[in-house]
C-alpha positions in Angstrom: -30.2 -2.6 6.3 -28.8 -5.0 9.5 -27.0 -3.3 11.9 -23.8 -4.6 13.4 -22.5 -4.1 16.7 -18.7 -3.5 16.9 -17.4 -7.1 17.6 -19.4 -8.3 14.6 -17.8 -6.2 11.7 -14.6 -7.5 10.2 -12.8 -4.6 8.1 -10.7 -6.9 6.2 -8.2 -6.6 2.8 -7.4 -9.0 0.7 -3.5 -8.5 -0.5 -1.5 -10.6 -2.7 1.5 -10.3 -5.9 -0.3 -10.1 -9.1 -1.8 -13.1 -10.2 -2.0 -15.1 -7.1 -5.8 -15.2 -7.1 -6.6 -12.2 -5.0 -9.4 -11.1 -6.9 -10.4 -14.7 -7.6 -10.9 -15.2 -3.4 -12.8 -12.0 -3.6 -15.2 -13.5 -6.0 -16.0 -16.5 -4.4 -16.3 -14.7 -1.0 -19.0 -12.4 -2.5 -20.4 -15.8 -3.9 -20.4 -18.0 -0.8 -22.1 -15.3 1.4 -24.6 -14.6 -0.9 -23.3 -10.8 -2.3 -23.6 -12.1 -5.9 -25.4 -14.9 -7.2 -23.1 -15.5 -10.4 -19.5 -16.5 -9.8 -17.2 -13.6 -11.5 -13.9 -14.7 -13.5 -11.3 -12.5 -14.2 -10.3 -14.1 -17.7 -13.7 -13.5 -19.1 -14.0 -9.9 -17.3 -16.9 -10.3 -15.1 -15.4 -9.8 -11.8 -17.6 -7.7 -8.9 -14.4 -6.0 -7.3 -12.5 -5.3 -11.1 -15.4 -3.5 -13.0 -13.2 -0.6 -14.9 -12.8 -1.4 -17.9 -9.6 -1.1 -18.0 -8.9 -3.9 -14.9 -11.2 -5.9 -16.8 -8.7 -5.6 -20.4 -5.6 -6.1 -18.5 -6.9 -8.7 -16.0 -5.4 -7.1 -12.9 -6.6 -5.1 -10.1 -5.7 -1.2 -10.9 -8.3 0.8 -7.8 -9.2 -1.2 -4.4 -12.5 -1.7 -4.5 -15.0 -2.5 -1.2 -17.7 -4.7 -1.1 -19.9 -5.3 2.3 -20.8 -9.4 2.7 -22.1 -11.5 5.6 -21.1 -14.5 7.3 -22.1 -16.6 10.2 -23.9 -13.5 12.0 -21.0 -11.0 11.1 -20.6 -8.7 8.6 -17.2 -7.9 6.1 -16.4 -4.8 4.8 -14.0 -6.0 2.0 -11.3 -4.4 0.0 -9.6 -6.0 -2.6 -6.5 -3.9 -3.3 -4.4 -4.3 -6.7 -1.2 -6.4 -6.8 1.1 -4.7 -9.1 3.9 -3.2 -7.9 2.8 0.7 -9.6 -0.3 0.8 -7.6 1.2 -0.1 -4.6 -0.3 3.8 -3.2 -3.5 2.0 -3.6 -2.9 -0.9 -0.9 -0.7 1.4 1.2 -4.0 3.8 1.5 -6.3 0.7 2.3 -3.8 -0.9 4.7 -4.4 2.1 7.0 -7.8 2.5 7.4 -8.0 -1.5 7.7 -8.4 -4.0 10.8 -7.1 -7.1 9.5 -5.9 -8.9 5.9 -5.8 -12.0 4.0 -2.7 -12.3 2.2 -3.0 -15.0 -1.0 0.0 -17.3 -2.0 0.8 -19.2 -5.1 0.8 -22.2 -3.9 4.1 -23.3 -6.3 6.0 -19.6 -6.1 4.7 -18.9 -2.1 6.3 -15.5 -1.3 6.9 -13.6 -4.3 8.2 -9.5 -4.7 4.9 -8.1 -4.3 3.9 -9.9 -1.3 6.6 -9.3 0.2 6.2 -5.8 0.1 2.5 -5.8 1.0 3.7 -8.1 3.8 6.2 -5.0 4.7 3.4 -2.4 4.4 1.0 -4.0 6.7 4.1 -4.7 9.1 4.3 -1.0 9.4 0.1 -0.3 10.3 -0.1 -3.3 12.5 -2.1 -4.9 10.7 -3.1 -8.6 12.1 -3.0 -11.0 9.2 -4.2 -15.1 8.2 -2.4 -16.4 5.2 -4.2 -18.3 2.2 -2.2 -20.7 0.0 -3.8 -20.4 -3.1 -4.0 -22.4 -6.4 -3.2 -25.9 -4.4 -4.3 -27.8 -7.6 -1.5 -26.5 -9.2 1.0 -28.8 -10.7 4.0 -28.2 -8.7 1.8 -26.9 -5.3 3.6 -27.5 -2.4 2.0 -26.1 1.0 5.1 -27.1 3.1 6.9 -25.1 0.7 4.7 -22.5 0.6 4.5 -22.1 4.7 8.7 -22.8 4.6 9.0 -19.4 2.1 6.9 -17.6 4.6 9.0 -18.3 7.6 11.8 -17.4 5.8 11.2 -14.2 3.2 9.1 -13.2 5.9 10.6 -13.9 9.0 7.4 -14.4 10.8 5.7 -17.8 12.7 3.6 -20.0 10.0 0.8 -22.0 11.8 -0.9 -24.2 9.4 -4.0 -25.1 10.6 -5.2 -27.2 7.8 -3.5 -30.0 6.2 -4.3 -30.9 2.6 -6.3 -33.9 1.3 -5.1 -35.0 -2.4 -2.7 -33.2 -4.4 -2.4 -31.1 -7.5 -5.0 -32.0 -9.7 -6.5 -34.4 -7.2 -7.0 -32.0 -4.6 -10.3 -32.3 -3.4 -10.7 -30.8 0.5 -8.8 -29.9 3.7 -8.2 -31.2 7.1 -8.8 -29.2 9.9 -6.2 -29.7 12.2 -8.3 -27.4 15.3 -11.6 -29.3 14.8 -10.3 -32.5 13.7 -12.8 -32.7 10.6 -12.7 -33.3 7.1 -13.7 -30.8 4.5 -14.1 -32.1 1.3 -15.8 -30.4 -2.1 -17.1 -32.5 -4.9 -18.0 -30.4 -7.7 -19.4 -26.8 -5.9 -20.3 -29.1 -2.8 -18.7 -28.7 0.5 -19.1 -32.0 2.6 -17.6 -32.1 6.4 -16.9 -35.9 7.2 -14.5 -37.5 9.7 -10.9 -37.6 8.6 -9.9 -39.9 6.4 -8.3 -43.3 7.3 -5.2 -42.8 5.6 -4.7 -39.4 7.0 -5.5 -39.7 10.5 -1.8 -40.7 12.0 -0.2 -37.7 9.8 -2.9 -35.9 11.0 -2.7 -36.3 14.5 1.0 -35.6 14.4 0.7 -32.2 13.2 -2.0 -31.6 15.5 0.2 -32.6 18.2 3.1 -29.9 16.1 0.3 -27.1 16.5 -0.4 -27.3 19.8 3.6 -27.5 21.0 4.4 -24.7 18.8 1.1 -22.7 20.1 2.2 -23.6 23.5 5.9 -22.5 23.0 4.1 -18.9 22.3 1.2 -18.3 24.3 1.7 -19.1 28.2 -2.5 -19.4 28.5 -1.7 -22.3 26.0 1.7 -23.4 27.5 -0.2 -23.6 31.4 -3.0 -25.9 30.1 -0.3 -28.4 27.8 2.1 -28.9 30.7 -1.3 -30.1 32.9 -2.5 -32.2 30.7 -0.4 -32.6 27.8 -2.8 -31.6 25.0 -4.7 -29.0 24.7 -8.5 -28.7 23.8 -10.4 -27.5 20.3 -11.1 -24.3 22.9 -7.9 -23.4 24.1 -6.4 -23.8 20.3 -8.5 -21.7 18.7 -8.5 -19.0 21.4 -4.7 -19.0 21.6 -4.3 -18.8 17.6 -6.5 -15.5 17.8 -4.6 -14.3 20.5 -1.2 -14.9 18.5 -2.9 -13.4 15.3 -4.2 -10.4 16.7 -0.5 -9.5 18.4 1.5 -10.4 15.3 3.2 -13.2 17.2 2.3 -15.9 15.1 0.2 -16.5 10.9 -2.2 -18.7 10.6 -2.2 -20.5 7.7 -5.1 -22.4 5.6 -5.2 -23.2 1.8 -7.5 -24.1 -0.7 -8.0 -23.4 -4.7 -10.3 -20.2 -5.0 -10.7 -20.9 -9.0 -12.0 -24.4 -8.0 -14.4 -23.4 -5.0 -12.3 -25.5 -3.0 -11.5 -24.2 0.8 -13.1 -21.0 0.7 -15.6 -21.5 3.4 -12.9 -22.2 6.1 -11.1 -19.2 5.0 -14.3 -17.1 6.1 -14.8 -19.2 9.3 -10.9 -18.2 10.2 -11.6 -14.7 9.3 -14.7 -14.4 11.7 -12.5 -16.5 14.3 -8.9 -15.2 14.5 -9.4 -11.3 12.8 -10.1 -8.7 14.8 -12.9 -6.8 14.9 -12.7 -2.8 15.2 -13.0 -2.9 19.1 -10.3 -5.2 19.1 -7.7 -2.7 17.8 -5.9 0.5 19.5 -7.6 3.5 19.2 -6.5 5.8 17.2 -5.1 9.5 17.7 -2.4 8.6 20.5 -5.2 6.7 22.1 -7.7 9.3 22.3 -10.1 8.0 19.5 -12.1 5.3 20.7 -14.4 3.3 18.6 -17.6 4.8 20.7 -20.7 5.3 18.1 -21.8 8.2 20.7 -17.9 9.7 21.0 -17.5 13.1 18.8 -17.5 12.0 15.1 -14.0 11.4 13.7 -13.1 9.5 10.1 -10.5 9.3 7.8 -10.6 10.0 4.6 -8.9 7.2 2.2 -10.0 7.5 -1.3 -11.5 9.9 -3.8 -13.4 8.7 -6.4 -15.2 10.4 -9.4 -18.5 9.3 -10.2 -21.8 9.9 -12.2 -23.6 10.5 -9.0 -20.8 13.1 -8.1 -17.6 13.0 -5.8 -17.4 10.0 -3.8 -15.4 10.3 -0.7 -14.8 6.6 0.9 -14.0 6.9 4.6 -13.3 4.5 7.5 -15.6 6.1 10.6 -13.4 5.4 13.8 -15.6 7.2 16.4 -19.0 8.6 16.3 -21.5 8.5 13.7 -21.7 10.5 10.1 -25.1 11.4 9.3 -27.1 12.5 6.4 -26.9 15.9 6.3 -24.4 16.4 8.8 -21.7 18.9 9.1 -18.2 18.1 9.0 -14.6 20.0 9.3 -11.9 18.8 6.8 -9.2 19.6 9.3 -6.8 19.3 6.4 -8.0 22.6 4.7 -10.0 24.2 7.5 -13.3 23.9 5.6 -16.7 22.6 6.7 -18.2 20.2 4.5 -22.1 18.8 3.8 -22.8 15.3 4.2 -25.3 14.9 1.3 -25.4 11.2 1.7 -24.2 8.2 3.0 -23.9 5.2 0.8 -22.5 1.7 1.8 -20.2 0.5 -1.5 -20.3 -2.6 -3.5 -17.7 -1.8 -6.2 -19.8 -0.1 -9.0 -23.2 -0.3 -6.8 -24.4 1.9 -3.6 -26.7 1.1 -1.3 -28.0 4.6 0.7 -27.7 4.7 4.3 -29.1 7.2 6.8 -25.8 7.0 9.1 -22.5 5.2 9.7 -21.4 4.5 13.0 -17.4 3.8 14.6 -16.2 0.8 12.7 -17.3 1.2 9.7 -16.4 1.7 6.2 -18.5 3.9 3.7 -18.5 6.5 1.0 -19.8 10.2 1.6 -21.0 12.7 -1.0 -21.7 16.2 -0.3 -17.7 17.4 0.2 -16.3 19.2 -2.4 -12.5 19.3 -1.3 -11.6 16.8 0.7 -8.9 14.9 -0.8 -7.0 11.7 -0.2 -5.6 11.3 3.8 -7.8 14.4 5.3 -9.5 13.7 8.7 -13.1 14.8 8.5 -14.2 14.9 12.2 -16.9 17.4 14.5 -16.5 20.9 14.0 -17.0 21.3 17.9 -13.9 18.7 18.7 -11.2 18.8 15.8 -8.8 16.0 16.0 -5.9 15.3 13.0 -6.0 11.8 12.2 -2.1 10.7 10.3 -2.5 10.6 6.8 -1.5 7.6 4.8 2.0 8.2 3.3 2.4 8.9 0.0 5.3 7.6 -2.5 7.3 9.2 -4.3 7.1 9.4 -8.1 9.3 7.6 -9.8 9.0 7.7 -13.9 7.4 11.3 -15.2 6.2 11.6 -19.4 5.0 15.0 -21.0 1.8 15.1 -22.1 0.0 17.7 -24.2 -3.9 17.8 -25.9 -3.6 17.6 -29.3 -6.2 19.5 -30.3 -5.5 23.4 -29.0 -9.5 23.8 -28.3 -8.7 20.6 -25.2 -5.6 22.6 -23.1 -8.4 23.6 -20.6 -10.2 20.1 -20.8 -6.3 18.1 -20.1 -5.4 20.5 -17.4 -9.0 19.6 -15.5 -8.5 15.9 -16.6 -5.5 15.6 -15.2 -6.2 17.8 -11.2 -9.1 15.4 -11.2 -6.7 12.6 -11.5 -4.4 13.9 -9.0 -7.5 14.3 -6.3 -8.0 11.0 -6.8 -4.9 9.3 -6.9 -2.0 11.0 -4.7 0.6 9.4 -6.0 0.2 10.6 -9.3 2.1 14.4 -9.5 1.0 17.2 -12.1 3.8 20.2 -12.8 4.8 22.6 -16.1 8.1 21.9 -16.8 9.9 25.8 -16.0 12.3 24.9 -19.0 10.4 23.4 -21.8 7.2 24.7 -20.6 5.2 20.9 -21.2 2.5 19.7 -18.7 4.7 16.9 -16.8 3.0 14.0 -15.5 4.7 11.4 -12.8 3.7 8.3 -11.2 5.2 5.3 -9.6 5.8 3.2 -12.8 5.1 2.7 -16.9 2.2 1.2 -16.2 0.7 3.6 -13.8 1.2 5.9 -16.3 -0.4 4.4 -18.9 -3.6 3.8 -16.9 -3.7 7.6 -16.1 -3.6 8.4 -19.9 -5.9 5.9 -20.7 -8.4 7.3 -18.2 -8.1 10.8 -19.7 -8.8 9.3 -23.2 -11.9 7.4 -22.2 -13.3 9.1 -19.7 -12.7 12.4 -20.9 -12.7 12.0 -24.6 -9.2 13.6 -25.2 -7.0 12.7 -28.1 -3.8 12.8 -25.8 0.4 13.1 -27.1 2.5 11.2 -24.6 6.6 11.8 -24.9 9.0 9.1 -23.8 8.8 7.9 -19.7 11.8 10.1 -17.9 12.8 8.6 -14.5 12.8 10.6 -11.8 16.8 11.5 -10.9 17.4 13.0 -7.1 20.7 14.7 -6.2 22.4 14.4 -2.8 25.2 15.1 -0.4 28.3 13.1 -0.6 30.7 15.6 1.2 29.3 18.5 3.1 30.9 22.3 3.9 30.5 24.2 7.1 30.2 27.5 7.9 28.4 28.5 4.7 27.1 32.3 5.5 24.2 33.9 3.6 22.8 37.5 4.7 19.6 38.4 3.2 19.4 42.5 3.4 16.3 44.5 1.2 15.7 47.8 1.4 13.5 49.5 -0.6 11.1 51.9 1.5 9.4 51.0 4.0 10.1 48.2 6.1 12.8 46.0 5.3 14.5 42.6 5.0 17.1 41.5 7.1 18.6 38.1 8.2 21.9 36.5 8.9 22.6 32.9 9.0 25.2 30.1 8.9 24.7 26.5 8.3 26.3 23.6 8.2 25.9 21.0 5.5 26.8 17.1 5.5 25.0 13.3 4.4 22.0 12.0 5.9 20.6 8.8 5.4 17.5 8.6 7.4 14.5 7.8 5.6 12.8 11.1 5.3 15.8 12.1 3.4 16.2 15.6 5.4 17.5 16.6 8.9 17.3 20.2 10.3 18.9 21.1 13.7 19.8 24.2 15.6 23.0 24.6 17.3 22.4 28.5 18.2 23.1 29.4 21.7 22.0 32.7 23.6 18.8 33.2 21.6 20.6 35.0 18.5 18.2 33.9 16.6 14.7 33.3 17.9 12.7 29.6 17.2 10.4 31.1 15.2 12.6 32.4 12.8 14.9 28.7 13.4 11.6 27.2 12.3 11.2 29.5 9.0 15.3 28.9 8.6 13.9 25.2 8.1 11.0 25.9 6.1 13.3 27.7 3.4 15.8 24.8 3.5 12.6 22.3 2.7 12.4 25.3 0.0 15.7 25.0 -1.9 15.2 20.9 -2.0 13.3 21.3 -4.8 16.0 21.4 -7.5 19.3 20.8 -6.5 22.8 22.2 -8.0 23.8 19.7 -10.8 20.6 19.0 -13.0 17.4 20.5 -10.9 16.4 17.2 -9.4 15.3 17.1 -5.8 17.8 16.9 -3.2 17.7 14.0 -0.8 19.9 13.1 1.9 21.3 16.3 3.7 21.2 17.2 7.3 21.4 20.7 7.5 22.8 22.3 11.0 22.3 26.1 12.0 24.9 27.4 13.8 24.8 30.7 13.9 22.9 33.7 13.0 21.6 37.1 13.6 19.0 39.5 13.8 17.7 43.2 13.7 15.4 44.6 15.6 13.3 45.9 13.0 13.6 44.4 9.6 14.0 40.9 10.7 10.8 38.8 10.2 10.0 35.0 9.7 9.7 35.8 5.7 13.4 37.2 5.6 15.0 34.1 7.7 13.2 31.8 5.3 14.2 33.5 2.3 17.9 33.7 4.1 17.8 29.7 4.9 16.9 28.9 1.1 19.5 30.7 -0.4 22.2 29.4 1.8 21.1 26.2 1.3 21.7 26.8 -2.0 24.9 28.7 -1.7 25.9 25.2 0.8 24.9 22.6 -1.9 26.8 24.1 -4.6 29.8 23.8 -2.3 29.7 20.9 -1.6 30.2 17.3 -3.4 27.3 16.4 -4.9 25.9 13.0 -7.2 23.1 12.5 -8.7 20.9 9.1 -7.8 18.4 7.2 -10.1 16.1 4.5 -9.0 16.7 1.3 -9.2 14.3 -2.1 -9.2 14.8 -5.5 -7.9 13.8 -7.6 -10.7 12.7 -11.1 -10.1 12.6 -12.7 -13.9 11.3 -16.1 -14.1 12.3 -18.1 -17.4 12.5 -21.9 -19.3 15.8 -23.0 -18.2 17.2 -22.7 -22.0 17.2 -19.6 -22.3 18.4 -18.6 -18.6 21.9 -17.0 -20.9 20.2 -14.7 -22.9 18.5 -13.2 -20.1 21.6 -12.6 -18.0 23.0 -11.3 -20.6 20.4 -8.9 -21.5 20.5 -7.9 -17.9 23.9 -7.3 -17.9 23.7 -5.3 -21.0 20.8 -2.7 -18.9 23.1 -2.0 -16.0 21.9 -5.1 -14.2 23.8 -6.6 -10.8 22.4 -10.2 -10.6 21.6 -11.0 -6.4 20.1 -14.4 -6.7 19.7 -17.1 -9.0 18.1 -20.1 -8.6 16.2 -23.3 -10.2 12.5 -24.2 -9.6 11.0 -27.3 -11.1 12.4 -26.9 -14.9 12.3 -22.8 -14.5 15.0 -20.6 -13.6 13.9 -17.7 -11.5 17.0 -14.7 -11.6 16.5 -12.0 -9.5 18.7 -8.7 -10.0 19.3 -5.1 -9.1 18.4 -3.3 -12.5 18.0 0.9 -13.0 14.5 1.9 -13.8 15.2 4.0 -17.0 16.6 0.4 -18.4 13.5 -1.4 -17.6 11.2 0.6 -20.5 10.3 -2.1 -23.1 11.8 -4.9 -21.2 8.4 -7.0 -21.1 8.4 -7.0 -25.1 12.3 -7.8 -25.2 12.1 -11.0 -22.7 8.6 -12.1 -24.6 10.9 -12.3 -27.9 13.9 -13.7 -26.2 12.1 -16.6 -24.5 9.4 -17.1 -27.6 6.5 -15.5 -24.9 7.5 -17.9 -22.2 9.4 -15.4 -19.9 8.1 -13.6 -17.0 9.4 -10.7 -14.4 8.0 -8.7 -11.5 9.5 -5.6 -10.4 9.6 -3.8 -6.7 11.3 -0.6 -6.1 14.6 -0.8 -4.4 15.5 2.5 -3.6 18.3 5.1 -5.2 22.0 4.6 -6.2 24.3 6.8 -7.7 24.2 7.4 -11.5 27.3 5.7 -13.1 28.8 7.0 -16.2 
């Protein structure tokens, strides 16, 4: 196995909306460096990165997968995360543990839904990106277009660095504006030539566009173009890795991944403008550093069940994991065996004896560490941030149907929790049925399929429930609860009064304390709080988790025997309680933006049926012959919409959905 200094590993993801090519560029990147030596297509199921069967059926992404490759002397660690909008936990739990991204483009509908969101989510880690415009032999592509959506959906500074040769059908190869050269691909060939004649003026004027708008940005850049007026292949390049790796600035190349056309480039600008691990800020508050001899700390990103046993994938950002070694899951407290270390290429391993600060590998040995848990050296504990987790959205019932498999579906379906995070197992305290919630129909479908295959469980599913919250619309004050037990012994006693009114940060819950003269000590304020977070589980009007409250304590006391941190808990739930029921209360459901794309025909019908599902239409507008709608549409309206457009538009009819928050139930 070759071993990589820091500067030489790129940890990079590949993001993308469904069905821009994602996995298609992850194909022929596995190809071109030599990972595979058959070119996988998603249509006929023989991708690297999309081997579970059930990716492989549906012909989309469902688990990131990681794949190691090597190019020009450096070495990728590669995840291709899915694209639909329900596994969205998926790319959020890559995005963290990642150093840089490629995010694909449809060349005819640039920025879609999806990657707009995954733009969002790698906004929020930091995360330094290039952009590929994909599927350029498209009719319809457009790459000004495609780089004009991406200043504008995205708000950020497009760079193209390449400028096409041919169009459509006819494309054939790329210009590189930083080099000057001609890349052009007949058949699988690559050939670099000079620029073509009947390019070269167009060329050199958006050469000369690069390097003023590089120069407006980066002042190494701007010093160098007021001397001279120009500024050389050097400078350029440097400056454009500069911009990428501070967000200033995207890069932008394109190509057509299905036709082996641009690809090579894209991994040149990958080793060139993305950063390597010693390139980005430690971790921890800055007290991580990516030192192979620093004590060992790693985070813990996905669980994965396998044949060979429980596969822990983890991104090592200081120190080395070992064979054999011993960690501490500082989520649980636990020590943990290192069995052995195995570098990942999708459904392959190839065993390691160690892992050092940078890299990305999967451990077996630990037992409990789950999804977001920082394994690090028992001697120097350090808490890594755990990736956040979404909330569920759409819950079904689900229940074996054979009585001798109740114990075989409750195991099935922890194991799929400890795997997936987003996916949430209860017992429904009313109906008593096994309750299982995810972040859409799909996802949910994929978790019962998994149960049925893998397990061998003949599974009953009821009808998908959305997930209603409650919340505050007018508060009380002064809401009083005392909490007095006395039954031998020592007993309970605590007094408190809170105030209750709206909140709309994005945690969804406040806590303060107004209390003044110590009448009630912080560590029963802090156990106040903890019972508040208590009685947020099922608010007043149907059960539903309350969101949205700030709760204030103003007041409260104590005795000097009975009170303990158990009695002020117990007091600050049920006055929470006691506070909610006072006050004015809704209830909220979630709601999608739709983006529906349809023949221009039958544009009608589909605002209509839109209309007829609670649907507020935002934008409307007309794209070469199609009309693409986008609307504001409650979730529990969206079951069975794909079969209802596919008849109302004779199968011609498309939508994508993102999640766009909560409003209040009408009606």
């Amino acid at each position: 196995m070759r071993s990589f200094p820091n500067t030489r590993i790129r940890n990079l993801g590949i993001l993308a909306h469904v069905d821009a090519g994602k996995t298609t560029v992850t194909e022929r990147i596995l190809f071109l460096t030599g990972a595979v030596h058959k070119k996988g297509e998603v249509h006929d199921g023989t991708t690297v990165t999309d081997f579970d069967p059930q990716e492989r059926e549906r012909g989309i992404t469902i688990s990131s997968a990681a794949v190691s490759c090597f190019w020009d002397r450096h070495r990728i660690d590669l995840i291709d995360t899915p694209g639909h909008v329900d596994f969205s936990d998926e790319v959020e739990r890559a995005l963290r543990v990642l150093d840089g991204a490629v995010a694909v483009f449809d060349a005819v509908a640039g920025v879609e839904p999806q990657s707009e969101t995954v733009w969002r989510q790698a906004d929020r880690h930091g995360v330094p990106r290039i952009a590929f415009v994909n599927k350029m032999d498209r009719a319809g592509a457009d790459l000004e277009a495609a780089v004009a959506s991406l200043r504008d959906r995205l708000g950020v500074v497009p760079l193209p660095v390449q400028l096409p040769i041919g169009r459509e059908d006819g494309f054939r190869g790329v210009v590189d504006l930083v080099g000057t050269r001609a890349y052009v691909w007949d058949g699988d060939g690559l050939a670099e030539t000079e620029v073509p004649v009947g390019l070269r003026r167009e060329a050199a004027a958006r050469r000369r566009a690069l390097e003023e708008a590089v120069a407006e940005l980066h002042p190494g850049a701007l010093e160098e173009f007021c001397a001279t007026d120009a500024l050389t292949d050097g400078t350029l390049a440097g400056a454009l890795r500069e911009l990428t790796l501070s967000g200033a600035a995207v890069v932008v190349l394109c190509g057509s991944a299905y036709r082996n056309r641009g690809v090579e480039p894209l991994l040149d600008a990958v080793v060139s403008y993305l950063p390597s691990p010693l390139d980005r800020p430690p971790v921890g508050g800055g007290r991580v550093p990516a030192d192979p001899a620093a004590p060992l700390v790693a985070l813990a990103f996905k669980v994965s069940a396998t044949p060979t046993g429980r596969m822990t994938y983890v991104r090592v950002y200081a120190g080395t994991i070992t064979k054999g070694d011993a960690v501490l899951d500082t989520a649980t407290g636990r020590a943990e065996r290192v069995s052995r270390v195995l570098r990942v290429q999708a459904d392959r391993t190839e065993e390691l004896s160690s892992a050092v600060a940078g890299e990305i590998v999967a451990v077996i040995g630990p037992k409990a560490v789950r999804a977001g848990a920082t394994l690090c050296d028992p001697a120097a504990p350090v808490v890594l941030e755990p990736p956040v987790t979404a909330a569920p959205v759409v819950s079904v019932a689900v229940e074996a149907r054979r009585g001798t498999d109740v114990d075989r579906l409750a195991t099935g379906l922890v194991r799929l929790a400890e795997e997936d995070p987003s996916l949430v197992v209860r017992r429904d305290p009313e109906t008593g049925q096994t309750v299982l919630s995810g972040l859409g129909e799909l996802h949910l479908e994929v978790a019962v399929e998994r149960l049925r295959r893998d397990r061998g469980l003949e599974v009953a599913v009821g009808r998908p429930q959305v997930a209603y919250r409650e919340t505050v619309v007018k508060g009380v004050a002064g809401v009083l609860y005392r909490h007095v037990k006395q039954d031998g012994g020592s007993g309970q006693f605590a007094h408190v009064v809170v105030d209750v009114e709206p909140y709309d940060g994005e945690d969804g819950f406040a806590f303060a304390s107004a209390v003044t003269g110590g009448r009630v000590p912080a560590e029963y304020v802090r156990a106040v709080e903890a019972g508040c977070r208590d009685a947020l589980v099922d608010g007043p009007l149907g059960g539903h988790p309350v969101t949205g409250v700030r709760v204030t304590l103003t007041d409260g006391a104590t005795h000097p025997k009975d009170s303990s941190e158990m009695a002020f808990r117990t007091a600050g739930r049920f006055a929470l309680r006691e506070a909610l029921r006072a006050s004015a209360m809704t209830v909220l459901e979630p709601v999608a933006e739709v983006t529906v794309t349809v023949p221009a025909e039958s544009v009608g019908t589909v605002l209509g049926d839109l209309a007829s599902r609670r649907g507020r239409v935002t934008d409307s507008e007309v794209r070469g012959g199609t009309s693409v709608v986008t609307a504001t549409v409650p979730l529990a309206e969206l079951f069975g919409y794909a079969t209802r457009l596919r008849g109302r538009t004779q199968g011609r009819g498309t939508f994508t959905t993102r999640p766009a928050g909560y409003e209040p139930l009408k009606g």
